[in-house]
PDBQT receptor file of N, H, CA, C and O in Angstrom, charges set to zero:
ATOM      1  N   UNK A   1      -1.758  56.046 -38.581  1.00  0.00    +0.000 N 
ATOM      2  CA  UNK A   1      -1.387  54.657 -38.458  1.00  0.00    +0.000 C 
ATOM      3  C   UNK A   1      -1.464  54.260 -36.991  1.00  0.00    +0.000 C 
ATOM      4  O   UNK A   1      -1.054  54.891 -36.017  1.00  0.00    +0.000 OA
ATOM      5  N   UNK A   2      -2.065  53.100 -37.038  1.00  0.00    +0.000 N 
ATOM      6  H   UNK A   2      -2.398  52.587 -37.829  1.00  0.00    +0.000 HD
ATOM      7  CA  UNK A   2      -1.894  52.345 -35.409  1.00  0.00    +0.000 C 
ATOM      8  C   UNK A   2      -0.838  52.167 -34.838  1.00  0.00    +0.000 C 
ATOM      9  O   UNK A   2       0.152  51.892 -35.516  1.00  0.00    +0.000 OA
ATOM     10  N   UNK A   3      -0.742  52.276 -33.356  1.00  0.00    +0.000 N 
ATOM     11  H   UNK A   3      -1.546  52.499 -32.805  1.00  0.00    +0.000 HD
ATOM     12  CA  UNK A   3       0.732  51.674 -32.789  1.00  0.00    +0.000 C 
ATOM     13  C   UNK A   3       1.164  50.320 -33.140  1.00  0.00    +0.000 C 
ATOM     14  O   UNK A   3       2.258  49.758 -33.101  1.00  0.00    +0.000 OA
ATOM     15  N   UNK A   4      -0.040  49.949 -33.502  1.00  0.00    +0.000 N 
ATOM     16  H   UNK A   4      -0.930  50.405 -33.534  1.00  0.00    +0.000 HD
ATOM     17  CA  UNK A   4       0.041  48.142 -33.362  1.00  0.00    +0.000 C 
ATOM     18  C   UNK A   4      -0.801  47.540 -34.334  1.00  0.00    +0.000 C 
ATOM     19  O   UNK A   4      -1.714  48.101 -34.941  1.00  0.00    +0.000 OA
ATOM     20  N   UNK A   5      -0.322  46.004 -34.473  1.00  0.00    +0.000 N 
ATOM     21  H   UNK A   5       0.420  45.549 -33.981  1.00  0.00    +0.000 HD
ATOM     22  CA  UNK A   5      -0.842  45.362 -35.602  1.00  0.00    +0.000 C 
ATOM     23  C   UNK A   5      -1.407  43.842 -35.038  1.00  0.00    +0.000 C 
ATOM     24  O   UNK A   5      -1.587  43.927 -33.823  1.00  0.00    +0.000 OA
ATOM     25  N   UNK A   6      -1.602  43.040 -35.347  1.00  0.00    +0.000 N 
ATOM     26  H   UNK A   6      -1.456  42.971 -36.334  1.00  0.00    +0.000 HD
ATOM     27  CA  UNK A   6      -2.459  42.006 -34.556  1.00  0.00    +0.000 C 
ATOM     28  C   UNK A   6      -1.909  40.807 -35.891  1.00  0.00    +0.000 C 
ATOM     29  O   UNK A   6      -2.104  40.934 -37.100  1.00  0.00    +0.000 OA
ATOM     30  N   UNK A   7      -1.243  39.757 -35.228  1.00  0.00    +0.000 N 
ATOM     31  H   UNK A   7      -1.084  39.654 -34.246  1.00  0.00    +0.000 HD
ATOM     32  CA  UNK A   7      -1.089  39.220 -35.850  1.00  0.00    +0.000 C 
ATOM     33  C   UNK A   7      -1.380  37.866 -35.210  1.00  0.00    +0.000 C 
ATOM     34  O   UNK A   7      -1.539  38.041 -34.002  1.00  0.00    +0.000 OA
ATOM     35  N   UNK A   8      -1.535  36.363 -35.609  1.00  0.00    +0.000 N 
ATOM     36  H   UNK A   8      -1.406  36.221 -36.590  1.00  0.00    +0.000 HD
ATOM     37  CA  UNK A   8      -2.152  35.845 -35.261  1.00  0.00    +0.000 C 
ATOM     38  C   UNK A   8      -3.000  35.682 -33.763  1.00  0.00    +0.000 C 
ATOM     39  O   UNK A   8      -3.063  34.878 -32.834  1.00  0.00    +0.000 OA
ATOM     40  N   UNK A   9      -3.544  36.865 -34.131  1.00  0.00    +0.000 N 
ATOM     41  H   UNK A   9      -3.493  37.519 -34.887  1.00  0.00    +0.000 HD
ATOM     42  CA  UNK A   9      -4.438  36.905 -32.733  1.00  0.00    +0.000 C 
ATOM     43  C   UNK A   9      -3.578  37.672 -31.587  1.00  0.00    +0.000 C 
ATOM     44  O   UNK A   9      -4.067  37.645 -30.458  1.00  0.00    +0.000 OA
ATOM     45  N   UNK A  10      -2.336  38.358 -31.766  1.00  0.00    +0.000 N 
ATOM     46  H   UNK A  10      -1.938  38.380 -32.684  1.00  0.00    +0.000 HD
ATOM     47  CA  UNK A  10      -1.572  38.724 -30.747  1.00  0.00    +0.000 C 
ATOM     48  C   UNK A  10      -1.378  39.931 -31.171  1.00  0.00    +0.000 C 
ATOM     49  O   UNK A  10      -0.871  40.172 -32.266  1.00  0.00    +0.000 OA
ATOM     50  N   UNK A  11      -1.831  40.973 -30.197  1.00  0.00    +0.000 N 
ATOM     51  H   UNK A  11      -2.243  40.777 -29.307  1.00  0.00    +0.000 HD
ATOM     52  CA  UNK A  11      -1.625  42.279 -30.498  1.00  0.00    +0.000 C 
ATOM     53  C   UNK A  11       0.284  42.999 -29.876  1.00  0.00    +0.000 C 
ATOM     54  O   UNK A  11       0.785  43.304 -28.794  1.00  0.00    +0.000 OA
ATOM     55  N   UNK A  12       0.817  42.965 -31.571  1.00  0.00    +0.000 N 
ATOM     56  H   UNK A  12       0.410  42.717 -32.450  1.00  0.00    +0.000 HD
ATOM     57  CA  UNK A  12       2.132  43.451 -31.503  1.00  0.00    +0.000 C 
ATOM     58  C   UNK A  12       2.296  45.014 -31.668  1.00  0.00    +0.000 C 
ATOM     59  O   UNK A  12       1.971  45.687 -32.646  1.00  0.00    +0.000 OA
ATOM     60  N   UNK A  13       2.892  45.447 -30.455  1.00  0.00    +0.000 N 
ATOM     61  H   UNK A  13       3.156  44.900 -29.661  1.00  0.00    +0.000 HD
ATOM     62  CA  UNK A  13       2.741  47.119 -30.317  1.00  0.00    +0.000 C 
ATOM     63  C   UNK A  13       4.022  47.447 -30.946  1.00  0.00    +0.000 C 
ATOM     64  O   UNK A  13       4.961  46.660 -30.830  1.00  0.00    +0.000 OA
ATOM     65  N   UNK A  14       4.172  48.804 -31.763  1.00  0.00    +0.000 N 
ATOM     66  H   UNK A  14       3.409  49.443 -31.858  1.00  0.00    +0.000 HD
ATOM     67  CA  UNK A  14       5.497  49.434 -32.714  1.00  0.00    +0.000 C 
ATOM     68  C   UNK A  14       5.783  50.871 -32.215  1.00  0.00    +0.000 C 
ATOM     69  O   UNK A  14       4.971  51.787 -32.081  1.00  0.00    +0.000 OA
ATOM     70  N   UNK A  15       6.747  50.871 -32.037  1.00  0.00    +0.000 N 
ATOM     71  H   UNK A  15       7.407  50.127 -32.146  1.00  0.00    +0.000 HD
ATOM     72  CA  UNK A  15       7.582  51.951 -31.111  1.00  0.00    +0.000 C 
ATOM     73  C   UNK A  15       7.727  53.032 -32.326  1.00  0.00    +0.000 C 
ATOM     74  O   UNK A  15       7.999  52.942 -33.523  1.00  0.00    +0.000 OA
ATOM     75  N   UNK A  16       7.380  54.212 -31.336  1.00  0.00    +0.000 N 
ATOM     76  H   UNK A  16       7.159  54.285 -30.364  1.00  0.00    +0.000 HD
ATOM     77  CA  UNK A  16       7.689  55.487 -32.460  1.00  0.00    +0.000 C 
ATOM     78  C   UNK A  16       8.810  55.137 -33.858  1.00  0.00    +0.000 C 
ATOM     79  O   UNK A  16       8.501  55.195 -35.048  1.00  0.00    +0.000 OA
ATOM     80  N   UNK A  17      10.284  54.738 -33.225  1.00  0.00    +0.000 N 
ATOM     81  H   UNK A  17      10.535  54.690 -32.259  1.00  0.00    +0.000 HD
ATOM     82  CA  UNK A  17      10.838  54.855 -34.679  1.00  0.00    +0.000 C 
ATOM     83  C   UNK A  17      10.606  53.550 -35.574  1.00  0.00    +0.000 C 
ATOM     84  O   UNK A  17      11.047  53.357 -36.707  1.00  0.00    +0.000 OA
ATOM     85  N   UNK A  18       9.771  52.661 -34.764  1.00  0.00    +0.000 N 
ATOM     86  H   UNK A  18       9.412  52.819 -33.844  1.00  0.00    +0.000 HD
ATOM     87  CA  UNK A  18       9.292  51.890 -35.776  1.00  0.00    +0.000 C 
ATOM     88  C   UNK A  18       8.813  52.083 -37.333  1.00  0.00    +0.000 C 
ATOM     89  O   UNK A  18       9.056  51.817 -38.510  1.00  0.00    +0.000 OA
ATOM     90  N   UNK A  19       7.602  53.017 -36.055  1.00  0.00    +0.000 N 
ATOM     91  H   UNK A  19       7.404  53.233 -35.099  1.00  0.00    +0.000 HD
ATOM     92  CA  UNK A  19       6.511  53.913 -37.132  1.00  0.00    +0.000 C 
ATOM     93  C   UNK A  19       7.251  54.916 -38.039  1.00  0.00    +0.000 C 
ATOM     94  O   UNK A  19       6.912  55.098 -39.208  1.00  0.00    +0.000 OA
ATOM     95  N   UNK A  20       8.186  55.501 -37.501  1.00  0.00    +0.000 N 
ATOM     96  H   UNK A  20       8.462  55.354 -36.551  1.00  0.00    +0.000 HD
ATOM     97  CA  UNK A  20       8.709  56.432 -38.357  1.00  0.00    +0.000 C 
ATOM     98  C   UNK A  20       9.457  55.551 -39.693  1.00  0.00    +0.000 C 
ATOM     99  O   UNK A  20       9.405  55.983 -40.845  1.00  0.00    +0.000 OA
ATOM    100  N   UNK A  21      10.076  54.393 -39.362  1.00  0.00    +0.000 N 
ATOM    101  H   UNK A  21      10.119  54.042 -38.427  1.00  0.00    +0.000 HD
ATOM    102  CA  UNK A  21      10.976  53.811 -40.173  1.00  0.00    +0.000 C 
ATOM    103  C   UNK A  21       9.710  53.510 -41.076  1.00  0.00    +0.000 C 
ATOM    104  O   UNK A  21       9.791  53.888 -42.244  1.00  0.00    +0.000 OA
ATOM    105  N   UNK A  22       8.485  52.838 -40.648  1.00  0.00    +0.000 N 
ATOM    106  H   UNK A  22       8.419  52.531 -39.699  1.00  0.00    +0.000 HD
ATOM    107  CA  UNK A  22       7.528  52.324 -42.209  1.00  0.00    +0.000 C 
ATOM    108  C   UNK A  22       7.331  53.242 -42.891  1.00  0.00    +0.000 C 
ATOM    109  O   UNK A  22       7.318  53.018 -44.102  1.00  0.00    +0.000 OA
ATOM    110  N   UNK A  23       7.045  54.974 -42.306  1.00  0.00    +0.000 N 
ATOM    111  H   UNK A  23       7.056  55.156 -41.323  1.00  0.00    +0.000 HD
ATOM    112  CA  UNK A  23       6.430  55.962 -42.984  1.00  0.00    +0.000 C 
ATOM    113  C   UNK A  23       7.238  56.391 -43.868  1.00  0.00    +0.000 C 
ATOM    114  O   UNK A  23       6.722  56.798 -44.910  1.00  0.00    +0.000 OA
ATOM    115  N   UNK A  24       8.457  56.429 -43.766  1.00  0.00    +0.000 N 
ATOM    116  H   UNK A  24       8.876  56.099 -42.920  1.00  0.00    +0.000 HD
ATOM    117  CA  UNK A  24       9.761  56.525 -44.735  1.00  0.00    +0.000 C 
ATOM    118  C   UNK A  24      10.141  55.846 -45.559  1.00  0.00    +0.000 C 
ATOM    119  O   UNK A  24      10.795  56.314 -46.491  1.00  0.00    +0.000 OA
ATOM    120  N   UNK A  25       9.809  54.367 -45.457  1.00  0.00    +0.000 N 
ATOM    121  H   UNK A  25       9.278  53.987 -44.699  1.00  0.00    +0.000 HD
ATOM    122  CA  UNK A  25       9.368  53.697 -46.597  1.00  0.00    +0.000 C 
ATOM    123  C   UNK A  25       8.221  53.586 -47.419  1.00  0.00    +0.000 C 
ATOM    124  O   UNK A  25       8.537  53.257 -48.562  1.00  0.00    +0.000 OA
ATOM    125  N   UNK A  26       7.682  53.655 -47.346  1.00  0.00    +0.000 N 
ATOM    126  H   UNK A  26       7.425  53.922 -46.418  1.00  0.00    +0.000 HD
ATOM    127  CA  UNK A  26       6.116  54.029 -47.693  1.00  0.00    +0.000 C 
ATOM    128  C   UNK A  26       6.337  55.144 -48.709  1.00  0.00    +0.000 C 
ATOM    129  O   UNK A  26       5.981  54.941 -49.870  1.00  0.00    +0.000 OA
ATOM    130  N   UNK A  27       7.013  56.548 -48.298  1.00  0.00    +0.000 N 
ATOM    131  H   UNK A  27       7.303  56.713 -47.355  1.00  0.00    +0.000 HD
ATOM    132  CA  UNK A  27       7.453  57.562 -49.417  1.00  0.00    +0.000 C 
ATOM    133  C   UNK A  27       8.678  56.965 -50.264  1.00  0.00    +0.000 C 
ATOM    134  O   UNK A  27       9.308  57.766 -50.955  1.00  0.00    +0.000 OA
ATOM    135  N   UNK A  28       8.907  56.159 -50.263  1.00  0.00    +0.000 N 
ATOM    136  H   UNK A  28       8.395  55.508 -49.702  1.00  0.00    +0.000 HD
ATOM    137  CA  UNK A  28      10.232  55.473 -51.505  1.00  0.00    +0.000 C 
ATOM    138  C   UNK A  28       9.517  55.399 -52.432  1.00  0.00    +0.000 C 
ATOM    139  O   UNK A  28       8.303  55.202 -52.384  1.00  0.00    +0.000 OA
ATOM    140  N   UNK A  29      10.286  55.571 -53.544  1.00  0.00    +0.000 N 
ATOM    141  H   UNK A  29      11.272  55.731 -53.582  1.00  0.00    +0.000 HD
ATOM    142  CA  UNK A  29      10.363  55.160 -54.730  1.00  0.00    +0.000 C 
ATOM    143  C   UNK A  29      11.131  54.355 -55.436  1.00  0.00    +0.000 C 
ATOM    144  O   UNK A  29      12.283  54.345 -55.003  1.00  0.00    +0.000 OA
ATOM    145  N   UNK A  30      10.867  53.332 -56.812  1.00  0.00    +0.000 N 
ATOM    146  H   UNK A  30       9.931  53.340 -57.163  1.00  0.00    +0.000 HD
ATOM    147  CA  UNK A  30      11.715  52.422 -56.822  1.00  0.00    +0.000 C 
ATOM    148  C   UNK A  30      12.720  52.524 -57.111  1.00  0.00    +0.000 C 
ATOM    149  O   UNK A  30      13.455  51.604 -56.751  1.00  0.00    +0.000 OA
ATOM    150  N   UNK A  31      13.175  53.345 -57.688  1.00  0.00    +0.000 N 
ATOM    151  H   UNK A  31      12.578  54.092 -57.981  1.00  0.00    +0.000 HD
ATOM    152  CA  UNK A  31      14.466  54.077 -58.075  1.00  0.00    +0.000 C 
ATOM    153  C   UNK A  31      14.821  53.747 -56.530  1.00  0.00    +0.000 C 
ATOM    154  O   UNK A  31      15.113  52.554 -56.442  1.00  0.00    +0.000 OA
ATOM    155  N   UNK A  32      14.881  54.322 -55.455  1.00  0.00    +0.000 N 
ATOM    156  H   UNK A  32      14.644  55.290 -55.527  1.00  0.00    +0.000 HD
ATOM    157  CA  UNK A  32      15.237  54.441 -54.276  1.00  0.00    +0.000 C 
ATOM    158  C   UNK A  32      15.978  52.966 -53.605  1.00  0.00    +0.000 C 
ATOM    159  O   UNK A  32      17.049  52.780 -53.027  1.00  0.00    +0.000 OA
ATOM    160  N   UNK A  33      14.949  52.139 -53.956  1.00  0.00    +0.000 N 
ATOM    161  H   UNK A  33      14.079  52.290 -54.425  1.00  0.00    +0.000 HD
ATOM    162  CA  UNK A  33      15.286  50.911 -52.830  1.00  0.00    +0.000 C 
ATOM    163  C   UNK A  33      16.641  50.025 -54.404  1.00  0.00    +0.000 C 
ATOM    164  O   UNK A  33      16.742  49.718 -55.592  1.00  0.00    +0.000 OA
ATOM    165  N   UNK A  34      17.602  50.078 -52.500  1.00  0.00    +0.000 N 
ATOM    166  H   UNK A  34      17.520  50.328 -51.535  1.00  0.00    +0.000 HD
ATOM    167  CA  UNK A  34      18.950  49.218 -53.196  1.00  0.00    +0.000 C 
ATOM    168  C   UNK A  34      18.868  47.441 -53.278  1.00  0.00    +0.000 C 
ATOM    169  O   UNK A  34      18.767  46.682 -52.314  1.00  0.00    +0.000 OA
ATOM    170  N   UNK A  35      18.947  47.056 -54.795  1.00  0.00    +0.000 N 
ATOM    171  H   UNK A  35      19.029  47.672 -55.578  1.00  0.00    +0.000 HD
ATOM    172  CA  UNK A  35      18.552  46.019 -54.571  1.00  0.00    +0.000 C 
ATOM    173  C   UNK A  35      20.108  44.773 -54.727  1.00  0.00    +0.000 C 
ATOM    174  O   UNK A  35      20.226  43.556 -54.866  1.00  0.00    +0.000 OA
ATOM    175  N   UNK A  36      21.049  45.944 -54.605  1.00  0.00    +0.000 N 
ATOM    176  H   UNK A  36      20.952  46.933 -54.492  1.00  0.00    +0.000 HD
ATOM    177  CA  UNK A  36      22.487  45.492 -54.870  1.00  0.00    +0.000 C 
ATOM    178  C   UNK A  36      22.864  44.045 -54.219  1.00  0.00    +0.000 C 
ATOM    179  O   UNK A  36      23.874  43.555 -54.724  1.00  0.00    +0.000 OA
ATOM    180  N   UNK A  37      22.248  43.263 -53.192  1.00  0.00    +0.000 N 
ATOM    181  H   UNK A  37      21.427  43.660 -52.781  1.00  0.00    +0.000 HD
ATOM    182  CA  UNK A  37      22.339  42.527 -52.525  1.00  0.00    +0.000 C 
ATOM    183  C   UNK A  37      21.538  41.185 -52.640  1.00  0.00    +0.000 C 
ATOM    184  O   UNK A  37      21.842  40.118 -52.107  1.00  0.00    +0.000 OA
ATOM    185  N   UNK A  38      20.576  41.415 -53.351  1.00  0.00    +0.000 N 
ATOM    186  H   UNK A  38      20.329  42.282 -53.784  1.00  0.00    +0.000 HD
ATOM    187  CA  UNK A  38      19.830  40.286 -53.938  1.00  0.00    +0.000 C 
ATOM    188  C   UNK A  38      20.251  40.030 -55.185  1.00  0.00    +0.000 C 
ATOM    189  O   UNK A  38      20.150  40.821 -56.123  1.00  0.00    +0.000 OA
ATOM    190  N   UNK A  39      20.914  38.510 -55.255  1.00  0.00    +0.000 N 
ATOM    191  H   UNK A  39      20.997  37.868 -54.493  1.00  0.00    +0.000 HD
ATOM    192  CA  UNK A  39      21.562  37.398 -56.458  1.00  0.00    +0.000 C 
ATOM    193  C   UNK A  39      20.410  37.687 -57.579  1.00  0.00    +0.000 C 
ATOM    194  O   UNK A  39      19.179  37.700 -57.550  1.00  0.00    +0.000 OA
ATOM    195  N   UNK A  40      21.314  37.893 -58.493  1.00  0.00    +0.000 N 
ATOM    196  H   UNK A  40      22.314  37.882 -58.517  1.00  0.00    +0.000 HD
ATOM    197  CA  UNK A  40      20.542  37.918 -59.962  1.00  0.00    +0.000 C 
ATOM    198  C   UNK A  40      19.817  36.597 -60.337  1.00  0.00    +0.000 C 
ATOM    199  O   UNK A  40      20.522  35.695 -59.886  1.00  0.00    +0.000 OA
ATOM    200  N   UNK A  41      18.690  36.054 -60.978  1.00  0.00    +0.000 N 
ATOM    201  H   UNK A  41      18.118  36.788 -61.344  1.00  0.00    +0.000 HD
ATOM    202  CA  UNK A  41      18.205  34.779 -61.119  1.00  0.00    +0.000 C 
ATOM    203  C   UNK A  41      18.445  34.345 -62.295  1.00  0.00    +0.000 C 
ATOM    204  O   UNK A  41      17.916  35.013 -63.183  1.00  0.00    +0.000 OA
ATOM    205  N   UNK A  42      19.195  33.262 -62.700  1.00  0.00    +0.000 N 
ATOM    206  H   UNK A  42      19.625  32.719 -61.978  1.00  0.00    +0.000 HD
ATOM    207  CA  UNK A  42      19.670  32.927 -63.895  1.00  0.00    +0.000 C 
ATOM    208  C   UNK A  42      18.524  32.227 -64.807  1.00  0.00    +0.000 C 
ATOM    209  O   UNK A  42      17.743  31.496 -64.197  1.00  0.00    +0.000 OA
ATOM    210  N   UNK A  43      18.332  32.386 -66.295  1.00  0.00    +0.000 N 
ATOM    211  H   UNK A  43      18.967  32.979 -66.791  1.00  0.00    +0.000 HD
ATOM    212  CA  UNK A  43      17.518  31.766 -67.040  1.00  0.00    +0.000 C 
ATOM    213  C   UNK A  43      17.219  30.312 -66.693  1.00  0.00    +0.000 C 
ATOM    214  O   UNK A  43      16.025  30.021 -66.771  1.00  0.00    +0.000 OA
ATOM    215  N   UNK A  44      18.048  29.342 -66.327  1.00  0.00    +0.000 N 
ATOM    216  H   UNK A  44      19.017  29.578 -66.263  1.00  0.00    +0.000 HD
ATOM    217  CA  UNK A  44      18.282  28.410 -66.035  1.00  0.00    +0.000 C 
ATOM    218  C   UNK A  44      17.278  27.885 -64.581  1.00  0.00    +0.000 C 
ATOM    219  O   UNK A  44      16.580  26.909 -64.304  1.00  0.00    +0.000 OA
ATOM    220  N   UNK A  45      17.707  29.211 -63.882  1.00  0.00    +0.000 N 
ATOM    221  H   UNK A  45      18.273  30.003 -64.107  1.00  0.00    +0.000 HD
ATOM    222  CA  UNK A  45      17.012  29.098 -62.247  1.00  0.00    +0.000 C 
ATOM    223  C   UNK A  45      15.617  29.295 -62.754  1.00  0.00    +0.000 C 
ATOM    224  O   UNK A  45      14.940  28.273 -62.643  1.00  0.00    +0.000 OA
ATOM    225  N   UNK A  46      15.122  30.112 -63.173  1.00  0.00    +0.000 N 
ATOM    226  H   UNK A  46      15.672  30.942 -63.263  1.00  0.00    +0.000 HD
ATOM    227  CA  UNK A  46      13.992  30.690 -63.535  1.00  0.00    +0.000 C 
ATOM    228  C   UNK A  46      13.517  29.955 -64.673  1.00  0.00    +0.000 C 
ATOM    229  O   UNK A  46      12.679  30.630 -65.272  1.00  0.00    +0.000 OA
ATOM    230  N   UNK A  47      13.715  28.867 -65.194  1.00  0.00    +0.000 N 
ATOM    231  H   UNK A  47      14.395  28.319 -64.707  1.00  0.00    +0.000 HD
ATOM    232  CA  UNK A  47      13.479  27.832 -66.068  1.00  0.00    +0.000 C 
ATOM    233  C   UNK A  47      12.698  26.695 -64.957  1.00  0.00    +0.000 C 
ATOM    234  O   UNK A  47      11.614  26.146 -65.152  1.00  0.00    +0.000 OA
ATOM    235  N   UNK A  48      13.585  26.535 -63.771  1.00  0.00    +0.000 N 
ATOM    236  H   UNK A  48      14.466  26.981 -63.612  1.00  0.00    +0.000 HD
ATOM    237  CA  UNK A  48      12.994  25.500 -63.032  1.00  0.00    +0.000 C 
ATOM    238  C   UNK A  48      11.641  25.704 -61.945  1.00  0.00    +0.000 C 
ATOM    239  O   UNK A  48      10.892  24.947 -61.327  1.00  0.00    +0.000 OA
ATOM    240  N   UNK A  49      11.791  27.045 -62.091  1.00  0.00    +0.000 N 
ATOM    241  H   UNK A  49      12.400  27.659 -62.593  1.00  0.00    +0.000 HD
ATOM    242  CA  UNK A  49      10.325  27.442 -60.785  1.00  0.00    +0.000 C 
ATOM    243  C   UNK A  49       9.324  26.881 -61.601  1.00  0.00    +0.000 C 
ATOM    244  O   UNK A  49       9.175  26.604 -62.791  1.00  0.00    +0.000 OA
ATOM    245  N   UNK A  50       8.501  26.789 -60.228  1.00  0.00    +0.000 N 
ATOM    246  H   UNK A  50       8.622  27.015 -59.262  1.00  0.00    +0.000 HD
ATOM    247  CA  UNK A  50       6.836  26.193 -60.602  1.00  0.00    +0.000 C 
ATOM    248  C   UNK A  50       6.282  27.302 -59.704  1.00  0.00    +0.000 C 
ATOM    249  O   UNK A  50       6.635  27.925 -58.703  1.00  0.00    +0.000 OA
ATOM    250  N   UNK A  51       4.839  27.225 -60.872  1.00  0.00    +0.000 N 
ATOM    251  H   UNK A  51       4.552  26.719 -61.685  1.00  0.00    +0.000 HD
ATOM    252  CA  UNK A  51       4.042  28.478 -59.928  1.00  0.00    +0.000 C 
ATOM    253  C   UNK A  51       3.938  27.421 -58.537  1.00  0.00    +0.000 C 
ATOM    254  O   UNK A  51       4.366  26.267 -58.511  1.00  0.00    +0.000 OA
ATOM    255  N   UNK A  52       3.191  28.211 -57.302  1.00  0.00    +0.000 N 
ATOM    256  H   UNK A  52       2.844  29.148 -57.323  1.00  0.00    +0.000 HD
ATOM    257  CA  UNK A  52       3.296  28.137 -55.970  1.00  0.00    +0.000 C 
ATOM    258  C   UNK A  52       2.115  27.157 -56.316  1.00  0.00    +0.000 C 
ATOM    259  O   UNK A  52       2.501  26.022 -56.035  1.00  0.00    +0.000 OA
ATOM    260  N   UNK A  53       1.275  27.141 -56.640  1.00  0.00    +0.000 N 
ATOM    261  H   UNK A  53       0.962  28.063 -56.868  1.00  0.00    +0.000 HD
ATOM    262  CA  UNK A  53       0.132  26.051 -57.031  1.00  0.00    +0.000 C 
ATOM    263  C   UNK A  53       0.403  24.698 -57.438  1.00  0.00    +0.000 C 
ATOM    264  O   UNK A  53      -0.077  23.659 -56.985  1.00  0.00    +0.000 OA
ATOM    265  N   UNK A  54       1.162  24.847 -58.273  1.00  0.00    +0.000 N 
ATOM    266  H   UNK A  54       1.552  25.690 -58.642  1.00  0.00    +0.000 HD
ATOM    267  CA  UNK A  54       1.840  23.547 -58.863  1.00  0.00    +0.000 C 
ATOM    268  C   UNK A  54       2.639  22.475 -57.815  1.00  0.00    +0.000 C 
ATOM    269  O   UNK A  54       2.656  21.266 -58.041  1.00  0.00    +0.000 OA
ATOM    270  N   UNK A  55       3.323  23.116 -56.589  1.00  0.00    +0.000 N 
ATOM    271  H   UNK A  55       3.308  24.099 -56.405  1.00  0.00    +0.000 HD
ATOM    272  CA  UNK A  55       3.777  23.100 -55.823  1.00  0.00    +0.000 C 
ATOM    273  C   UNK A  55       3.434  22.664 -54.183  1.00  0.00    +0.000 C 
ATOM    274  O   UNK A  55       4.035  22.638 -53.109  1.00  0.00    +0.000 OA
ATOM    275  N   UNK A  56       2.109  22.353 -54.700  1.00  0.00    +0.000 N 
ATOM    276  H   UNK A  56       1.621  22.374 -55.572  1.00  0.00    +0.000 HD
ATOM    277  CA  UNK A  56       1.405  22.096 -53.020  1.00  0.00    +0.000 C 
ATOM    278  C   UNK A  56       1.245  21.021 -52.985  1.00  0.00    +0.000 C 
ATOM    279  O   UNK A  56       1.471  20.418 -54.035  1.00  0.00    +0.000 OA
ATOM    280  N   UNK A  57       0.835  20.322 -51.932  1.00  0.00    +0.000 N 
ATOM    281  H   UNK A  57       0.651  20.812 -51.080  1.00  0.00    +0.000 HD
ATOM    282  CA  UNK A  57       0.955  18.916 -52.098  1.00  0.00    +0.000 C 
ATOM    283  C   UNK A  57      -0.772  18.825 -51.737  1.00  0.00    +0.000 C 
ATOM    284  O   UNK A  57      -1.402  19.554 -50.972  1.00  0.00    +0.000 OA
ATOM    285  N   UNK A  58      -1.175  17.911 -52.395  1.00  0.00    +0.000 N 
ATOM    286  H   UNK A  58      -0.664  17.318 -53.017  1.00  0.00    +0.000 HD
ATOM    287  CA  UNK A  58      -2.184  17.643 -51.992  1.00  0.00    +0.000 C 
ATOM    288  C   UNK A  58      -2.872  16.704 -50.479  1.00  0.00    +0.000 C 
ATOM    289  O   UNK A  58      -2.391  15.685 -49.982  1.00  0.00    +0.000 OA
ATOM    290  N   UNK A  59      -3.940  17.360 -50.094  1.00  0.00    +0.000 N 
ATOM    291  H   UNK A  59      -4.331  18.188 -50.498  1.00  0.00    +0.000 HD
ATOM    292  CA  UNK A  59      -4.166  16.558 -48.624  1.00  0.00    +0.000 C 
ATOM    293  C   UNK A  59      -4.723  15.147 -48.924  1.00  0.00    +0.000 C 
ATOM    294  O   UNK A  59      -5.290  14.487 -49.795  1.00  0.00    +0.000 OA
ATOM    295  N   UNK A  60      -4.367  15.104 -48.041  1.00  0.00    +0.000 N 
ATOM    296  H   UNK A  60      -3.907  15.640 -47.334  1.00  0.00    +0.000 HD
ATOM    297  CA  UNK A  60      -5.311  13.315 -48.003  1.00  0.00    +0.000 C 
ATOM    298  C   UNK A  60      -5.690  12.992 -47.439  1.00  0.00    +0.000 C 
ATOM    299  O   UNK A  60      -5.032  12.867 -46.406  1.00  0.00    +0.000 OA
ATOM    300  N   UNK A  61      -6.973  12.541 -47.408  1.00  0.00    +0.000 N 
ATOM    301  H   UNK A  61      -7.507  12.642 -48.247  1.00  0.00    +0.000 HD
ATOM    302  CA  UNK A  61      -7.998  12.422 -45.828  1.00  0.00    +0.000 C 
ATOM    303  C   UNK A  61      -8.064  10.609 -45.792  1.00  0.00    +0.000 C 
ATOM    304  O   UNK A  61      -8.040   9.668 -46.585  1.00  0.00    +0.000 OA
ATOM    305  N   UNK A  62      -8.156  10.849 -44.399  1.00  0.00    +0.000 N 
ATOM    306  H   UNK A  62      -8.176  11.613 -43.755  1.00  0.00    +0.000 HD
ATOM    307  CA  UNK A  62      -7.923   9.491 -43.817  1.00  0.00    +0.000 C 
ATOM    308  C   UNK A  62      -9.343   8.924 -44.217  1.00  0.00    +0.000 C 
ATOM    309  O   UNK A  62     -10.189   9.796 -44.411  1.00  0.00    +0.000 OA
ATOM    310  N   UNK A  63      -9.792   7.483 -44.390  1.00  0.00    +0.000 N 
ATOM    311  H   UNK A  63      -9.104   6.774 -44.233  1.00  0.00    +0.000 HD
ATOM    312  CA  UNK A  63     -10.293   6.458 -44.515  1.00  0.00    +0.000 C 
ATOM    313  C   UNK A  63     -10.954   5.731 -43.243  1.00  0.00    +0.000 C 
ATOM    314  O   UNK A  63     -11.492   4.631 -43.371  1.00  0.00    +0.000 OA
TER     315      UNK A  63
């Protein structure tokens, strides 16, 4: 793995325990990751989402 990642055009450098912290995630499994902290989504909530498409607004070009 690279030290670094490039993100909009800006090369962001990651410090050893960076790297160590992704590589340790990377070996998880889902069993593993605690998801105790993220709110359950109620039928109700999840009744009202729109896919992300549905959701965009359309552009409008000037005249």
């Amino acid at each position: 793995m690279d030290n670094f990642i490039i993100k909009n055009g800006v090369k962001i450098y990651r410090t050893p325990e960076q790297i160590a912290e992704i590589e340790a995630w990377k070996k998880m499994t889902d069993d593993e990751i605690d998801y105790s902290d993220i709110p359950k989504i109620t039928h109700e909530e999840f009744a009202r989402m729109k896919a992300n498409r549905l959701r965009r607004k359309k552009l409008q070009v000037a005249s």
